[in-house]
Backbone as XML, in Angstrom:
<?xml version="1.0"?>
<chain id="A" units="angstrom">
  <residue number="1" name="UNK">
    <atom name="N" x="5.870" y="19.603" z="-9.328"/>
    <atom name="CA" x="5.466" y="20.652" z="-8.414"/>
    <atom name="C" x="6.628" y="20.983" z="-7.483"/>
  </residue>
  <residue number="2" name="UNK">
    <atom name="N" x="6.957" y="22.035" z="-7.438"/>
    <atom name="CA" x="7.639" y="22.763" z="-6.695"/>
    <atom name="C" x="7.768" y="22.329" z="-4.642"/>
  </residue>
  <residue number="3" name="UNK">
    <atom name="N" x="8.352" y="22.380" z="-4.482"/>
    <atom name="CA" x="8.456" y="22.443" z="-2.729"/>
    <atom name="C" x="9.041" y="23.610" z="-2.117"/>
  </residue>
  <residue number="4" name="UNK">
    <atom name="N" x="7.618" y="23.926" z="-1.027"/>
    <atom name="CA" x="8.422" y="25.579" z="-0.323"/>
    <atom name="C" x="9.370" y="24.602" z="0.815"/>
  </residue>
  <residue number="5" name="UNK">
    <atom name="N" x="10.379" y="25.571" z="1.069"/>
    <atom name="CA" x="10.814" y="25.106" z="2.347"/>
    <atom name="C" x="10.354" y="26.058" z="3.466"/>
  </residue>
  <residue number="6" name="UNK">
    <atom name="N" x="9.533" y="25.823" z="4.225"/>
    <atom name="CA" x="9.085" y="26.293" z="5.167"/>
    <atom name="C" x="9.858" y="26.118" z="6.281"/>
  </residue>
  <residue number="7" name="UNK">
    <atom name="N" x="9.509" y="27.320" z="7.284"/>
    <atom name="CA" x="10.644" y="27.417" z="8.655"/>
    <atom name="C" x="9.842" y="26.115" z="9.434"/>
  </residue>
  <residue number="8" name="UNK">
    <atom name="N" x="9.933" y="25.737" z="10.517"/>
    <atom name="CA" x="9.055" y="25.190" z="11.626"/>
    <atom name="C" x="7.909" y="25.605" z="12.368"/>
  </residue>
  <residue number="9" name="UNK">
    <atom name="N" x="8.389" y="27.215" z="12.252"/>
    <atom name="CA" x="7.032" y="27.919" z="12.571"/>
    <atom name="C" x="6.135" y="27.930" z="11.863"/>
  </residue>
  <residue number="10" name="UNK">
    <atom name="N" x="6.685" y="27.557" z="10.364"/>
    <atom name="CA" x="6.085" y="28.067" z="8.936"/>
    <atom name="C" x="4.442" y="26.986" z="9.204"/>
  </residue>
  <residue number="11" name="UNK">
    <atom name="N" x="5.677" y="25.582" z="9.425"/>
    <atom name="CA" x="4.880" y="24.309" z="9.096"/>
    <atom name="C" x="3.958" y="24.372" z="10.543"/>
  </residue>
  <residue number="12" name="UNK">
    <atom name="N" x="4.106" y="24.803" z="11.507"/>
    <atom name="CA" x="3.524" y="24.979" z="12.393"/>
    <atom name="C" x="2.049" y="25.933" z="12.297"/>
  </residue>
  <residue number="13" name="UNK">
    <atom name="N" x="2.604" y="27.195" z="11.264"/>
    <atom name="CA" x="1.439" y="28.065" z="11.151"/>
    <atom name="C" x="0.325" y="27.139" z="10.330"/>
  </residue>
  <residue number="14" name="UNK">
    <atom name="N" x="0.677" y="26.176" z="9.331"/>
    <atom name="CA" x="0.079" y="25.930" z="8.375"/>
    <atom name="C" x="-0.808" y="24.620" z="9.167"/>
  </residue>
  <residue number="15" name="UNK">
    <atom name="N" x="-0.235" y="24.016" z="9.977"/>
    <atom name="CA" x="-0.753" y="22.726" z="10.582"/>
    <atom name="C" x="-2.186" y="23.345" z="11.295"/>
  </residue>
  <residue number="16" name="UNK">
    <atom name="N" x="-2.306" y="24.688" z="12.351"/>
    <atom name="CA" x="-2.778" y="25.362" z="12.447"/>
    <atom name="C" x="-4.228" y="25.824" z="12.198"/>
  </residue>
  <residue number="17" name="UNK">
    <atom name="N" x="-3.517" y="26.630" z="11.036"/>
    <atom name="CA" x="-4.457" y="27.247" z="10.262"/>
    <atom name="C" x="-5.372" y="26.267" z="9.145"/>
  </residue>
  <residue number="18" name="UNK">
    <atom name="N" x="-4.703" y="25.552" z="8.554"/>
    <atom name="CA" x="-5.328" y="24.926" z="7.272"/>
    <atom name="C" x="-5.967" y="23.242" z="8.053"/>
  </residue>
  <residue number="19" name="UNK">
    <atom name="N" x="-5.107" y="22.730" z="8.800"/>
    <atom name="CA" x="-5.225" y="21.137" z="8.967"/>
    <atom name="C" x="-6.180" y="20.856" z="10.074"/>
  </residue>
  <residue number="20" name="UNK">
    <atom name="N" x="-5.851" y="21.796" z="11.197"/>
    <atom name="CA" x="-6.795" y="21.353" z="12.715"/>
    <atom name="C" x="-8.728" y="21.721" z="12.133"/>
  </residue>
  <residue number="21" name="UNK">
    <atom name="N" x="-8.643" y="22.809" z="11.545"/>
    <atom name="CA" x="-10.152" y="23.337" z="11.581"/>
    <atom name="C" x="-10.834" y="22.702" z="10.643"/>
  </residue>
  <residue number="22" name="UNK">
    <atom name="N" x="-10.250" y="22.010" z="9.691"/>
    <atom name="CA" x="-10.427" y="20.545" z="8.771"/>
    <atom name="C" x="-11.009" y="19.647" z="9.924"/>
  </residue>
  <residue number="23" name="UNK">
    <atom name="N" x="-9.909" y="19.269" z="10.536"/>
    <atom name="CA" x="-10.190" y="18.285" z="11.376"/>
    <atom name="C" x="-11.476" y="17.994" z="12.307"/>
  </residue>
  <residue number="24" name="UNK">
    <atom name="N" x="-11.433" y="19.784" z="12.835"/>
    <atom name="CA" x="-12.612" y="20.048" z="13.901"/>
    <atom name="C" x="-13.871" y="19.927" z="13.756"/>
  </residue>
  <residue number="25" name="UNK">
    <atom name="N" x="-13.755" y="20.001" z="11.782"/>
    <atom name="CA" x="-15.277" y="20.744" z="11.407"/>
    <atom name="C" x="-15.588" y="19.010" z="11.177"/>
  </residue>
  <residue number="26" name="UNK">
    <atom name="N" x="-15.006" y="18.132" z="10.659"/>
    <atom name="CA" x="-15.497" y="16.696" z="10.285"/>
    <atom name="C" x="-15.781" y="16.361" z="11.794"/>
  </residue>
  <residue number="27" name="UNK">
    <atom name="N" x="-14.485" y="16.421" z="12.627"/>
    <atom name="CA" x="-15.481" y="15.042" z="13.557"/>
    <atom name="C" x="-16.128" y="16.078" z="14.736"/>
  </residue>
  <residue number="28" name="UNK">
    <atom name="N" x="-17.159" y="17.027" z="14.554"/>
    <atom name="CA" x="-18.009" y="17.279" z="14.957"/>
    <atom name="C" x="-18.965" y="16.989" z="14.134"/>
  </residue>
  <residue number="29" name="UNK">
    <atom name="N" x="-18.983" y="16.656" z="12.994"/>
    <atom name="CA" x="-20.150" y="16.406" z="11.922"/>
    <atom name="C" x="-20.232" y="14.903" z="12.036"/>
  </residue>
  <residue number="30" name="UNK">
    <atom name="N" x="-19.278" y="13.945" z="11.838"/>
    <atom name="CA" x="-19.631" y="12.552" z="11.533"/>
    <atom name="C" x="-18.289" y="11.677" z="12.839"/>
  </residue>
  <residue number="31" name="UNK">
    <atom name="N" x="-17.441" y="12.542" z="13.411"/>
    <atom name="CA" x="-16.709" y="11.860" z="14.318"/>
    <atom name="C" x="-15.301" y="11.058" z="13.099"/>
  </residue>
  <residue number="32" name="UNK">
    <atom name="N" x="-14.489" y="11.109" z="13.741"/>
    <atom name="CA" x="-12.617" y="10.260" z="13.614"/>
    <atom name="C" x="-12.721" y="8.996" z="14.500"/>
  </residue>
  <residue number="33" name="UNK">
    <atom name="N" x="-12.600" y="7.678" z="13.841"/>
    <atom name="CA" x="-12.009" y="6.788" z="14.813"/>
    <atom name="C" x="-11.013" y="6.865" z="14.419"/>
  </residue>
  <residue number="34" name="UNK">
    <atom name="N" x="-9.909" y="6.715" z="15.790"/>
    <atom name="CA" x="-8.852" y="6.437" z="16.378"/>
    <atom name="C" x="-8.468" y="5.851" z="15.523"/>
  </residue>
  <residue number="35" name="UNK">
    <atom name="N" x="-8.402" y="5.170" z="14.699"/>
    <atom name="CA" x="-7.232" y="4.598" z="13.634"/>
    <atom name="C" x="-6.797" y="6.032" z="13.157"/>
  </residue>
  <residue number="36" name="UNK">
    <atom name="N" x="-8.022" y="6.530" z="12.280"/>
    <atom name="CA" x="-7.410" y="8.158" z="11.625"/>
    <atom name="C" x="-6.922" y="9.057" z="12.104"/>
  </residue>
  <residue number="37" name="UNK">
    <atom name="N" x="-7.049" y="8.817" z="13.575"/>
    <atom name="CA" x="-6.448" y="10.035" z="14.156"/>
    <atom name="C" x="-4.796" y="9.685" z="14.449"/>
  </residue>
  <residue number="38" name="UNK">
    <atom name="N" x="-5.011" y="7.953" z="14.904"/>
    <atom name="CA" x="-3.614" y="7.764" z="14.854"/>
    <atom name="C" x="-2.675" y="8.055" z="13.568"/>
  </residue>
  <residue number="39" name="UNK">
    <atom name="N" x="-3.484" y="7.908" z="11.735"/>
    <atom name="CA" x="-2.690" y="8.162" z="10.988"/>
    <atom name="C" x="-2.314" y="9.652" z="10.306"/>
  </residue>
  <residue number="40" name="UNK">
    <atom name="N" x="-3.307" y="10.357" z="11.228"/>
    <atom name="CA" x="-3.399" y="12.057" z="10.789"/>
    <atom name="C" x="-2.081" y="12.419" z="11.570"/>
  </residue>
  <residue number="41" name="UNK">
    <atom name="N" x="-2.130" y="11.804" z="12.596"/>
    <atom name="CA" x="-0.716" y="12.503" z="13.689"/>
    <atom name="C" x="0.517" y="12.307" z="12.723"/>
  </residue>
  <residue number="42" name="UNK">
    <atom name="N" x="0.471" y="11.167" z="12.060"/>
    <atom name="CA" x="1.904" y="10.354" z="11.963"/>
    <atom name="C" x="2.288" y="11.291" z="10.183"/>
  </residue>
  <residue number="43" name="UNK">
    <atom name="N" x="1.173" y="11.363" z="9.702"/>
    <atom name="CA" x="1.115" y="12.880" z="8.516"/>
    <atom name="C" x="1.583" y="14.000" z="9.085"/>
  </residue>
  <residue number="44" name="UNK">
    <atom name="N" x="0.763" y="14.077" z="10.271"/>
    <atom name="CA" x="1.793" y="16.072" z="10.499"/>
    <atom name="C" x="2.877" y="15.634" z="11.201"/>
  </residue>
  <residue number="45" name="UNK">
    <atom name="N" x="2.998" y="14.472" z="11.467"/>
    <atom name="CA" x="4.713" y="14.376" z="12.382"/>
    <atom name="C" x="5.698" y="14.588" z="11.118"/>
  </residue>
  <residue number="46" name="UNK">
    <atom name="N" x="5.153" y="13.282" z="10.096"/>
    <atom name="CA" x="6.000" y="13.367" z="8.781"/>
    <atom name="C" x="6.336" y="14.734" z="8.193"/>
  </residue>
  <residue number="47" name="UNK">
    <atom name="N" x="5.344" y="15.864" z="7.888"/>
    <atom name="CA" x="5.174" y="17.276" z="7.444"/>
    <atom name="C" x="6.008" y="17.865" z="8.312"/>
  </residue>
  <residue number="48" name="UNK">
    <atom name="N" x="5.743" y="17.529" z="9.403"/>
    <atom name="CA" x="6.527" y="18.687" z="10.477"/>
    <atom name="C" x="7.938" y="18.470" z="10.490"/>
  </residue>
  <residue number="49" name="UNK">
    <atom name="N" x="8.587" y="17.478" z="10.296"/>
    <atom name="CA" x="9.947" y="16.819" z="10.326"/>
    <atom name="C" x="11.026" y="16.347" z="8.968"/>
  </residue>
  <residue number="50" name="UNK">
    <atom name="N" x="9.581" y="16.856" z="7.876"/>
    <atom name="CA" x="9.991" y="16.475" z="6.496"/>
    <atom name="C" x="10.456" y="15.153" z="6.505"/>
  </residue>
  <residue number="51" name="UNK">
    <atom name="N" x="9.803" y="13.926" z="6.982"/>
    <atom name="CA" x="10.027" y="12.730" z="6.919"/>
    <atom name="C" x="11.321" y="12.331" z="7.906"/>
  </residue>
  <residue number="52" name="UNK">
    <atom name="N" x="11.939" y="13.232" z="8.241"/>
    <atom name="CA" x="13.180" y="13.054" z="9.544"/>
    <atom name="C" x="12.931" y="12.669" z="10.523"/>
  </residue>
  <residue number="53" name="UNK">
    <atom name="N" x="13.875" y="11.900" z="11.814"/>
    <atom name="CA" x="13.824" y="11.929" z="12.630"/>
    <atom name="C" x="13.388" y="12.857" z="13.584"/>
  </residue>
  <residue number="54" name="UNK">
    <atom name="N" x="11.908" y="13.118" z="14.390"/>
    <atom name="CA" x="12.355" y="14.087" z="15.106"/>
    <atom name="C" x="13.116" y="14.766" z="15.903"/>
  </residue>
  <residue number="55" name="UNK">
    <atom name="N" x="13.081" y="16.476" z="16.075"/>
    <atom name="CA" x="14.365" y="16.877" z="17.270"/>
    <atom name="C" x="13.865" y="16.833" z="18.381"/>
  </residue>
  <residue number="56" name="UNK">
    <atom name="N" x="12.458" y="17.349" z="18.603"/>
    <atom name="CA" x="12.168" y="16.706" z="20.138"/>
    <atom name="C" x="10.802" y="16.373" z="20.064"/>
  </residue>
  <residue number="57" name="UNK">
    <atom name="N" x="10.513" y="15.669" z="21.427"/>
    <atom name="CA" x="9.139" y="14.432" z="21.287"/>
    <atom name="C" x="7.879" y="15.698" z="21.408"/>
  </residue>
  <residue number="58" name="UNK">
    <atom name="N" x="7.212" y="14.643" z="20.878"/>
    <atom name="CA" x="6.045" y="15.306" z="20.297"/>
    <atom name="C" x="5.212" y="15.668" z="21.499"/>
  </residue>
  <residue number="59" name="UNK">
    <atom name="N" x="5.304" y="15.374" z="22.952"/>
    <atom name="CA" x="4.561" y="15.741" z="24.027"/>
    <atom name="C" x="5.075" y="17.910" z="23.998"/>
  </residue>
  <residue number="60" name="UNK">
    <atom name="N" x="6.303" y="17.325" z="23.732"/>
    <atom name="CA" x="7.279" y="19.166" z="23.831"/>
    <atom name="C" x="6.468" y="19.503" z="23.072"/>
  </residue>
  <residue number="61" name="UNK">
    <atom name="N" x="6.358" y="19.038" z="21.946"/>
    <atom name="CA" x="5.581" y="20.045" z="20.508"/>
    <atom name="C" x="4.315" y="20.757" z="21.409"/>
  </residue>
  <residue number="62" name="UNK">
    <atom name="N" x="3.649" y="20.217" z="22.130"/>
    <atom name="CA" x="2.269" y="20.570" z="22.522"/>
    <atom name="C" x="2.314" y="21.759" z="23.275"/>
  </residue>
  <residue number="63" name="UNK">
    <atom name="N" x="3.582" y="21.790" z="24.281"/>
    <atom name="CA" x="3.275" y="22.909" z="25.079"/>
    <atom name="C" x="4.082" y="24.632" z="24.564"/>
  </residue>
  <residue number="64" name="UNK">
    <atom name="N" x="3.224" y="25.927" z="24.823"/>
    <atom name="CA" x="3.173" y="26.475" z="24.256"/>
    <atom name="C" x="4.900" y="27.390" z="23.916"/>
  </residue>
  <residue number="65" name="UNK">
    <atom name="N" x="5.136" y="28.304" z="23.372"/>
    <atom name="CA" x="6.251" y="28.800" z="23.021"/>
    <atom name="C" x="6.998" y="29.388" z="24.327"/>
  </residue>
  <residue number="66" name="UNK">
    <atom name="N" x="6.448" y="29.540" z="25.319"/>
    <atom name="CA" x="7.162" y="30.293" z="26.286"/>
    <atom name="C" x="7.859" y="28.579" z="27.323"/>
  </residue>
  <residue number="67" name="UNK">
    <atom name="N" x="6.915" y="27.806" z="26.838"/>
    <atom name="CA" x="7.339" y="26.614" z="27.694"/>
    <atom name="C" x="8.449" y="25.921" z="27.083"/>
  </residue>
  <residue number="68" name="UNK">
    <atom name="N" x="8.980" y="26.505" z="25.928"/>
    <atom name="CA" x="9.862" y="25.795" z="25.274"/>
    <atom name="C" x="9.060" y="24.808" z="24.034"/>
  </residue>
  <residue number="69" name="UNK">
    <atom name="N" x="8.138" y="24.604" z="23.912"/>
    <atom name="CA" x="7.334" y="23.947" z="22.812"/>
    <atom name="C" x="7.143" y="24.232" z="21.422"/>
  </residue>
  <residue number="70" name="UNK">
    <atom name="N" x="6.263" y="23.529" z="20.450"/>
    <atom name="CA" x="5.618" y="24.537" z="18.947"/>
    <atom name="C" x="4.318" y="25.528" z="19.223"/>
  </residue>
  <residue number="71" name="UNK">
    <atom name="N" x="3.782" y="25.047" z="20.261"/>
    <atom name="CA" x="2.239" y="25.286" z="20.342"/>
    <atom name="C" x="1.436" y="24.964" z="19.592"/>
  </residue>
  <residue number="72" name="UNK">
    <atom name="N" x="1.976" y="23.674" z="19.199"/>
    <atom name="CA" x="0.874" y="22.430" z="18.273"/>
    <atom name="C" x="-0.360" y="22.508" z="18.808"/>
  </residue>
  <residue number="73" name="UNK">
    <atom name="N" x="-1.850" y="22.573" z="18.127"/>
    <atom name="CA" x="-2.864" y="21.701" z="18.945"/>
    <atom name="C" x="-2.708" y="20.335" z="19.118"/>
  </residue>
  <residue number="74" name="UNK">
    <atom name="N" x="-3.322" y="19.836" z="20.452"/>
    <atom name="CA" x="-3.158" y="18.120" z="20.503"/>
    <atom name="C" x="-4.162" y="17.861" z="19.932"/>
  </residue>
  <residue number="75" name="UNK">
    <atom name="N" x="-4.584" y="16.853" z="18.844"/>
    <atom name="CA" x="-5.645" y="16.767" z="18.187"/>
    <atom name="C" x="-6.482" y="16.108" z="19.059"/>
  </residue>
  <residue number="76" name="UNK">
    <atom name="N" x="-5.418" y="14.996" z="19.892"/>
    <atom name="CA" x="-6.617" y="13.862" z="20.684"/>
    <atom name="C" x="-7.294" y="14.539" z="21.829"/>
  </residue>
  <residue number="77" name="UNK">
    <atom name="N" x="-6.760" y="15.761" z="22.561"/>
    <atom name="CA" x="-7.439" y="16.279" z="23.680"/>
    <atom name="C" x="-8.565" y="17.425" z="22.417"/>
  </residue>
  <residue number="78" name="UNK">
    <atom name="N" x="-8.122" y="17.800" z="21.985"/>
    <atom name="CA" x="-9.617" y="18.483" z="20.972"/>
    <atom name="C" x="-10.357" y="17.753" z="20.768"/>
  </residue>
  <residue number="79" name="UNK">
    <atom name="N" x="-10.407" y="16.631" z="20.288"/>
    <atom name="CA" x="-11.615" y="15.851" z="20.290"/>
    <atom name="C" x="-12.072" y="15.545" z="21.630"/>
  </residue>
  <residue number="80" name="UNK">
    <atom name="N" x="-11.211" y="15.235" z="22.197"/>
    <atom name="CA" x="-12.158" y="14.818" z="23.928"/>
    <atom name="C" x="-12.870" y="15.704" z="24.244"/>
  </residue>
  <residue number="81" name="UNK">
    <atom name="N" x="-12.268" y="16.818" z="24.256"/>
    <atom name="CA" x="-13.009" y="18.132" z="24.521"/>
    <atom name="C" x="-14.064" y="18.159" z="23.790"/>
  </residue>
  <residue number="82" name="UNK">
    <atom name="N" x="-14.356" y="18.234" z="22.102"/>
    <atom name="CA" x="-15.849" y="17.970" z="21.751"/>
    <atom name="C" x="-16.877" y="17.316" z="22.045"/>
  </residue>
  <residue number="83" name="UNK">
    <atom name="N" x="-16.078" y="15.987" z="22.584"/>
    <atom name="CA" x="-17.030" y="14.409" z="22.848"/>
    <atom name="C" x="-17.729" y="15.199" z="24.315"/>
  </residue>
  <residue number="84" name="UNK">
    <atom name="N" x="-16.808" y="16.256" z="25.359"/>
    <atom name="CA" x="-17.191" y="16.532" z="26.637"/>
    <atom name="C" x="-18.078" y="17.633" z="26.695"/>
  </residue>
  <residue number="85" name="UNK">
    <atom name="N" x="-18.084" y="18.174" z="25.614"/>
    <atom name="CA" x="-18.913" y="19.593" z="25.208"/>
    <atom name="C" x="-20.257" y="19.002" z="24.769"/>
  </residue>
  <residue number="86" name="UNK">
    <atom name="N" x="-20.181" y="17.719" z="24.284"/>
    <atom name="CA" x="-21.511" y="17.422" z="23.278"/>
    <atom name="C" x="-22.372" y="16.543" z="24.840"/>
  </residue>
  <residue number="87" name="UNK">
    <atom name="N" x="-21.289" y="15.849" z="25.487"/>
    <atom name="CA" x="-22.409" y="15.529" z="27.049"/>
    <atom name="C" x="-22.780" y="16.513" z="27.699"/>
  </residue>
  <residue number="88" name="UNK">
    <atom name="N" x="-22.143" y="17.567" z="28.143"/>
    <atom name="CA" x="-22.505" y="18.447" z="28.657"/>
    <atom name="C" x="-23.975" y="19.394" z="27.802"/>
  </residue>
  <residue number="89" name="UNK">
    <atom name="N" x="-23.827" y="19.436" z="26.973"/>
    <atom name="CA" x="-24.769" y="20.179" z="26.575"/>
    <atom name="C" x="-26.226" y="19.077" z="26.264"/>
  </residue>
  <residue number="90" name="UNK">
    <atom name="N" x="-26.395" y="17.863" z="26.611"/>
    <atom name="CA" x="-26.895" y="16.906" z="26.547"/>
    <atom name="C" x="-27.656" y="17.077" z="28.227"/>
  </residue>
  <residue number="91" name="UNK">
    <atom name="N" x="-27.057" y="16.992" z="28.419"/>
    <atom name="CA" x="-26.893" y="16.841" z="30.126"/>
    <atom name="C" x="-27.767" y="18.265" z="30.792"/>
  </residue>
  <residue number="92" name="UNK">
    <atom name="N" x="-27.249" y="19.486" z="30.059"/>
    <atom name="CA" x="-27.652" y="20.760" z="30.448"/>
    <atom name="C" x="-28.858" y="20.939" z="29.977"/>
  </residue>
  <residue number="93" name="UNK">
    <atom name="N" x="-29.279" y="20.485" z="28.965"/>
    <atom name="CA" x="-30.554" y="20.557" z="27.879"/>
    <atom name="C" x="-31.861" y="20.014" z="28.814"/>
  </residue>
  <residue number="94" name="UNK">
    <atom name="N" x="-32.851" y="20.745" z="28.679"/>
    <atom name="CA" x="-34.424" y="20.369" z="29.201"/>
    <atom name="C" x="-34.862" y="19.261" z="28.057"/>
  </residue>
  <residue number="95" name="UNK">
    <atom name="N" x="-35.645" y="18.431" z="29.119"/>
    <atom name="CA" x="-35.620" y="17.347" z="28.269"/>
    <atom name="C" x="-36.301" y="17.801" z="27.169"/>
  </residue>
  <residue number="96" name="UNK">
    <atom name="N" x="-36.193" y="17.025" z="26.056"/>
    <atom name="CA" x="-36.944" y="17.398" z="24.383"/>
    <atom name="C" x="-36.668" y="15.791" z="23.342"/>
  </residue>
  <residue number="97" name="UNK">
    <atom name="N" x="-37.324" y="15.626" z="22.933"/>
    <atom name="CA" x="-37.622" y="15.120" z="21.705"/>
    <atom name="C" x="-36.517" y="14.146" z="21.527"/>
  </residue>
  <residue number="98" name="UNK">
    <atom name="N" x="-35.138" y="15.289" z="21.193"/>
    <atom name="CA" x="-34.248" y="15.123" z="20.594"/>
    <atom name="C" x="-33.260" y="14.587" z="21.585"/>
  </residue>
  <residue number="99" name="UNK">
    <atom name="N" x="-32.741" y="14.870" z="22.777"/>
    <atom name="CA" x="-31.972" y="14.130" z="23.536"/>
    <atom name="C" x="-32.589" y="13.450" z="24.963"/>
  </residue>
  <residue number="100" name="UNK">
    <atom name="N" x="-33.680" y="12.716" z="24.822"/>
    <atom name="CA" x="-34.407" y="11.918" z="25.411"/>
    <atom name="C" x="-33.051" y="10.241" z="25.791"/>
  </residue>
  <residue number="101" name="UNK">
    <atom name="N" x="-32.750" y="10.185" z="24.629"/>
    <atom name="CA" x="-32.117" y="8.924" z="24.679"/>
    <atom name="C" x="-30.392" y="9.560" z="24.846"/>
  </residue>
  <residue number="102" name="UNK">
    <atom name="N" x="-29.884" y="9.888" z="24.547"/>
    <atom name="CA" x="-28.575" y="10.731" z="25.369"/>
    <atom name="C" x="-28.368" y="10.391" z="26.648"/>
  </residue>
  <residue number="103" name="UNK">
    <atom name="N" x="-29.757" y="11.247" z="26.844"/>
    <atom name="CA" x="-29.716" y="11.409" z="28.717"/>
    <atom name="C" x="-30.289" y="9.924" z="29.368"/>
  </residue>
  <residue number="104" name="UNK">
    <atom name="N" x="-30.569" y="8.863" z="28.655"/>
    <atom name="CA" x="-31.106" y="7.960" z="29.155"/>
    <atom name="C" x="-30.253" y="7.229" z="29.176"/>
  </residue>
  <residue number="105" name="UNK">
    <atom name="N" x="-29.190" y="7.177" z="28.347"/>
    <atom name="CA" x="-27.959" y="6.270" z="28.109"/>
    <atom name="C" x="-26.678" y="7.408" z="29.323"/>
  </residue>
  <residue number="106" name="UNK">
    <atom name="N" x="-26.511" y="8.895" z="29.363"/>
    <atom name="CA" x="-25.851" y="8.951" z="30.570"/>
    <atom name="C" x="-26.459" y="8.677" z="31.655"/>
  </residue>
</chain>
């Protein structure tokens, strides 16, 4: 099989588009422990760097193009953000049936 060489933006568009909404749609359905997330990073670091050393640290990658960054998503603050969306809406909810024990455990 063939290999594209993609720009950085390229691998950037593709991390993006194809890899995060993968990501988003599972661990809102069944949840990522932290092992996988630690080995999903170390996959798009590898992809993003073509197995190279990186050129700059991966905190830069995060912030957006005008800041000097890729405008990577951070995967680990997306998930926090789900875990904080799913209390909140727990939290906001009249009690029912279904999050009786949620709200009893926040």
């Amino acid at each position: 099989m063939e290999k594209r060489n993609l720009t950085l933006q390229g691998k950037v568009l593709v991390i993006k588009t194809f890899v995060i909404p993968k990501l988003l749609y599972k661990a809102e359905i069944i949840g990522i422990p932290d092992i996988y997330i630690k080995e999903i990073e170390k996959l798009l670091k590898k992809f993003l760097w073509d197995g190279k050393q990186p050129l700059i640290n991966i905190e830069t990658c995060y912030l957006s193009r005008e800041e000097g960054g890729l405008d990577i998503s951070n995967i680990r603050f997306i998930l926090k953000c789900l875990n904080i969306r799913t209390i909140y809406s727990i939290m906001k909810s009249d009690v029912s049936n279904w999050n009786i024990i949620g709200k009893y455990y926040l």
